[in-house]
N, C-alpha and C positions, 0 to 999 in steps of 0.2 A: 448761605453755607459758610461756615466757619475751615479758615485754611489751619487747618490742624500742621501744615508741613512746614509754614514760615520759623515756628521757634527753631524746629532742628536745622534749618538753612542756617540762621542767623546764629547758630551753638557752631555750627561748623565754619562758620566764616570765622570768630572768631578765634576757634581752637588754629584755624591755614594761618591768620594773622600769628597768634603767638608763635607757632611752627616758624614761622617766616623770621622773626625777631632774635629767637632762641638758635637757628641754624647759623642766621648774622651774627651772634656772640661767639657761637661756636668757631667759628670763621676768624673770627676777630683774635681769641686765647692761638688757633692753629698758628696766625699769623704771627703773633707777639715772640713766641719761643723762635721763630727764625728771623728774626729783625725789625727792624722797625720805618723800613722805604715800601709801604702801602697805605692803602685805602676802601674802605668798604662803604661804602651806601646802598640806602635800603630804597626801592621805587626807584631810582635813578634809568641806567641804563635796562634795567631786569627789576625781578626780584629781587636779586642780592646780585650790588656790580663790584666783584675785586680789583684791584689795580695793584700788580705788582710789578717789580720790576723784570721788563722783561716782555711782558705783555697784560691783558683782561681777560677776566672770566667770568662769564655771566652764568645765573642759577634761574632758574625757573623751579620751582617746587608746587608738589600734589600731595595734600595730604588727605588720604581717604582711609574707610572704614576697613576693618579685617576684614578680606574675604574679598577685595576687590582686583579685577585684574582690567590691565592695558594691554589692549591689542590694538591692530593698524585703523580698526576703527573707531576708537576712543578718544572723545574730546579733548580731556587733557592733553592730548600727544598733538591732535592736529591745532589747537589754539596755540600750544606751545611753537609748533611749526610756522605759526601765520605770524607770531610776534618777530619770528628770527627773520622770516621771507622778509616782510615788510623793512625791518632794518637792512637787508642786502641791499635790496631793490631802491631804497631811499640812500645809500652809501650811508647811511649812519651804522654800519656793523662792518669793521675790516677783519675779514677770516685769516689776514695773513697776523693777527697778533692777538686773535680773539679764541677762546674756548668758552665751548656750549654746554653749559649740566643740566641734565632734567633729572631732579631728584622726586620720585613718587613712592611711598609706601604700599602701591598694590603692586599686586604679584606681576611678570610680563608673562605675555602669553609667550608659547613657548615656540619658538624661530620667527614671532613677530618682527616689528622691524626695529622696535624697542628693544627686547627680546637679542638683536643682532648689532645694536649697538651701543650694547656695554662695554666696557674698559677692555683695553689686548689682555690684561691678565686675565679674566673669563674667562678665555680661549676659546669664545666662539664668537668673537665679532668679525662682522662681515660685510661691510660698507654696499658691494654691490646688492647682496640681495637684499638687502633692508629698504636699497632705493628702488630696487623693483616692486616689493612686498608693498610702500608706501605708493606708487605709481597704479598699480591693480586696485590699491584701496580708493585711492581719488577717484579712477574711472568706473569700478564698483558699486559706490555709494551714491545714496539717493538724499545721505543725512542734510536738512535742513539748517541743521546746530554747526554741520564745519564748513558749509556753505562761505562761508569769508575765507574761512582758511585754505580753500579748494582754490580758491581765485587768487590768494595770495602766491601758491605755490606753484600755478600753471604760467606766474610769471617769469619765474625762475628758470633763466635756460640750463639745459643737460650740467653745462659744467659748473653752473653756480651752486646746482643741487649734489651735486657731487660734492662740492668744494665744499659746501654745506654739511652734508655728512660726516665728511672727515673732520669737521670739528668739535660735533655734537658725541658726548658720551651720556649713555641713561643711568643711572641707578637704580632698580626695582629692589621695592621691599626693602628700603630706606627706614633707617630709625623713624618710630614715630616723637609728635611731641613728650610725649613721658622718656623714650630712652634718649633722646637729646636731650633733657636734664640729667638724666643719671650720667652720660658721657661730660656735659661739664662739670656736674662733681665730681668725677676721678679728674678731671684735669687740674683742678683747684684744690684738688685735696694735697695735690704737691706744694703749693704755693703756702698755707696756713692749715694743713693739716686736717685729719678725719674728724675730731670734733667741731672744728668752725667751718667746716665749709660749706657747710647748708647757709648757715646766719649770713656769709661770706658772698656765696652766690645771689642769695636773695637782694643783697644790696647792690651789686654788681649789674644786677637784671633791671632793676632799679631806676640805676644812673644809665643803663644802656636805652630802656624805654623812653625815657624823659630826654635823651642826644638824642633821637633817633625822631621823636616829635618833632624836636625844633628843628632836626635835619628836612622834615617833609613842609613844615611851614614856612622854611625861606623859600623863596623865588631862586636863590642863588643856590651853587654847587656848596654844602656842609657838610663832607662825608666825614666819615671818622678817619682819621689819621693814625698812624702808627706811633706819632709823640704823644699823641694826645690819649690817647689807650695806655701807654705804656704808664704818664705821668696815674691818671687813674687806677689803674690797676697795680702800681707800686703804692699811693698812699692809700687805699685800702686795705692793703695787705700789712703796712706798718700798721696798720691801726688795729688790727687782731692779732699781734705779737704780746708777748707776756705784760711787756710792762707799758701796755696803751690798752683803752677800750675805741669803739668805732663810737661816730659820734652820726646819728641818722641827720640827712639833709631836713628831712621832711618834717622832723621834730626842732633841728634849729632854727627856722621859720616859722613856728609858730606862733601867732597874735591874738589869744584868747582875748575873749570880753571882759577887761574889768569888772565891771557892774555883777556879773553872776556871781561872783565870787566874795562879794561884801560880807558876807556873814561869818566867812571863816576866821578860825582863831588869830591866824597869821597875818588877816587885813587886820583884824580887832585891835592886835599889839598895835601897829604903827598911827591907828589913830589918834592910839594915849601916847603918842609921841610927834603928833601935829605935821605927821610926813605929807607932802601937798599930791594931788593927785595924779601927777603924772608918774612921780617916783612909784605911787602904789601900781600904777597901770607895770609897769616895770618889775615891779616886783611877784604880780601874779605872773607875768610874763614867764621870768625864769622858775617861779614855781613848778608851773605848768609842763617847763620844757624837762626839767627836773625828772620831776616826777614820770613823766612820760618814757625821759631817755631809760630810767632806772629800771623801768617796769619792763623796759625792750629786750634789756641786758638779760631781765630774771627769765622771761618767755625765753630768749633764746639761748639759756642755759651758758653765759659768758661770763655770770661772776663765780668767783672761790666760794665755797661754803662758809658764812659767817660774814664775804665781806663786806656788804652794805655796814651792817650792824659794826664792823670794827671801824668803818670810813665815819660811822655816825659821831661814835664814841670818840676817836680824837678832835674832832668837829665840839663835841660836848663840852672838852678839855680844854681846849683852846680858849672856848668859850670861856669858859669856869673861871679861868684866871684873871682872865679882864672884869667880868663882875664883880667878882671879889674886890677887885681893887676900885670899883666904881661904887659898892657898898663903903666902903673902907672911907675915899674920900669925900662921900657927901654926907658921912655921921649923920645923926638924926636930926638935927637942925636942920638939914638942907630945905629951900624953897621948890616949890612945886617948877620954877622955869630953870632952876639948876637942875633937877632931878630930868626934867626934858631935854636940857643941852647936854647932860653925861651921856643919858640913852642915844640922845642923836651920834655923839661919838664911836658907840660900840657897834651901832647900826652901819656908821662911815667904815669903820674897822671890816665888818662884816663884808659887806657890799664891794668895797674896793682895794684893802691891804691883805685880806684873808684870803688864802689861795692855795688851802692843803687840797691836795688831787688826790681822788681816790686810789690812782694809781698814776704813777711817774712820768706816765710818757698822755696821759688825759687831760689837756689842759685848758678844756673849755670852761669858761668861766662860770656860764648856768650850771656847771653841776655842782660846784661848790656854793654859789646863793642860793641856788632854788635850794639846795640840799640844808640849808641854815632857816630856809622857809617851811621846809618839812618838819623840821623839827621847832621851830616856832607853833606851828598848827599844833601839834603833838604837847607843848608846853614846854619843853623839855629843856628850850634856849627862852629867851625874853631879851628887851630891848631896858623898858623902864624898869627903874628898883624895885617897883612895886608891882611888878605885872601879873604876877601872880595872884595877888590881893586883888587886885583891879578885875581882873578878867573873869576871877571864879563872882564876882560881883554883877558880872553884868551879863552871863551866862548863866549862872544859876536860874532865874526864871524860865529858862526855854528849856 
């Protein structure tokens, strides 16, 4: 028989995990606007363990389908219960500097014990009878499934489960994954504004994914920092002001295959200029990244109308004057190994003196080579005097 159920388990697992990630960011902007003497880690202590000053607060989160509700007999609530018992019971959880969140998106039933302890603002939280309602459930049930968490809990004397209540607050009917994005975009829409804050978030989610890996892969404590947040989230935010574009991590590390890319116009120039092959590897390199970054900018609606095409044009310009002047000195006389040491100069030129940025505050280097490699492919720029002649010569067949 075929388990038709495993894909929606494994859709759901990963929608709890993004939930999990996206509440920790969330968590993370809360924290930033009030200072920066905290720390967040994700699987540490919890779900999601805060450290502020002052005290911790640990989350545990359930993210379930519409239509779902928690009552005293609901796994959620009592697994949740056996993680907190078991840290009592082990002295790894001190109640006197610790708060308890269970954040779930179903409904609580109603004078549950969930239900009874939500926030004082409610106005109906009620620590005794929820530890009664929770006490009825344990002797009650027969469930196999909270079976640990039964035994966790009957270890817990009278006052520790007291003392336990009084720390735990629930949430029911908690944003799901989709309005925990829309809630960080109005937070970040302060920071860079309604049109960038999509592009803005996405990069942010980004870099907090990829901290947040290498946060689970050390052995050691790597939680996020409050400097460390703050220094991130300030140069990202320079980087979508007027006079900057962001520049993607994941595109400045790119190491395309040389070899694919031989045929194109822009390898073609530098062969007739006897460039050795590692310079070429380098030079697809920032093509690539180039090209990539550009195409990022257009998707996520971050350049002016027109402006590639004006960054090209003074790129053209620049260009234009140094040929000219490299026609000019090698008259028609010139040798074939003069006509390749001029090219190689305008190439030097290109490569490592030329550094118009498309915009003022952009000042990576690939996007002004690769962007001269763009227009190389296009024909537009050239290296040798003749590259023109040459190239429509050795392309025409194909």
């Amino acid at each position: 028989m075929v388990d038709t159920t495993a894909p929606f388990e494994a859709s759901a697992s990963v929608v709890g995990y993004v939930y999990q990630l996206r509440k920790a960011l969330h968590s993370c902007i809360d924290q930033h606007g009030r200072g920066l003497d905290w720390y967040i880690a994700i699987e540490a202590g919890d779900d999601i363990e805060e450290v502020v000053e002052g005290g911790r607060v640990l989350y545990q989160l359930k993210h379930r389908a519409a239509g779902v509700t928690m009552s005293d007999y609901s796994t959620d609530l009592w697994k949740t219960l056996r993680i907190w018992a078991h840290g009592i019971t082990n002295q790894q959880l001190d109640l006197d500097e610790t708060d308890l969140f269970l954040l779930t998106t179903a409904d609580l039933t109603a004078d549950s014990a969930g239900y009874l302890l939500q926030p004082v603002a409610s106005g109906v939280r009620d620590e005794s009878r929820a530890l009664k309602a929770l006490e009825e459930a344990r002797e009650n049930s027969t469930s196999k499934d909270n079976k640990k968490a039964y035994a966790a809990f009957d270890k817990l004397s009278a006052g520790e489960r007291r003392g336990m209540l009084a720390r735990i607050q629930v949430i029911g009917n908690a944003p799901d994954v989709g309005k925990v994005e829309n809630l960080l975009l109005e937070r970040v829409v302060a920071a860079v504004g309604h049109a960038y804050a999509k592009p803005f978030l996405q990069r942010l989610e980004g870099w907090f994914y990829q901290r947040t890996i290498r946060q689970l892969r050390t052995d050691e404590m790597d939680a996020i920092t409050g400097n460390e947040f703050d220094q991130v989230f300030t140069d990202l935010r320079n980087q979508f002001r007027p006079e900057n574009l962001p520049i993607d991590e994941d595109i400045a590390v790119l190491e395309p295959d040389p070899s694919v890319y031989t045929n194109m116009r822009f390898v073609r120039q530098l062969e007739l200029i006897d460039i050795n092959e590692t310079r070429v590897g380098i030079a697809v390199r920032d093509y690539i990244r180039a090209f990539t970054q550009r195409s990022r900018w257009s998707e996520d609606n971050l350049l002016l109308p027109g402006e590639i095409s004006k960054y090209e044009r003074r790129l053209i310009e620049e260009w234009q004057d140094l040929f000219a002047e490299l026609e000019e000195d090698l008259g028609t006389a010139a040798t074939e190994a003069e006509k390749v040491a001029a090219a190689k100069e305008i190439y030097r030129w290109a490569t490592r003196e030329a550094r118009p940025r498309i915009r003022i505050g952009c000042d990576e280097p690939f996007v002004s080579k690769g962007s001269f490699h763009i227009l190389a492919d296009d024909l537009q720029v050239g290296w040798h005097v003749d590259f023109m002649t040459r190239l429509i010569a050795v392309l025409e067949p194909a």
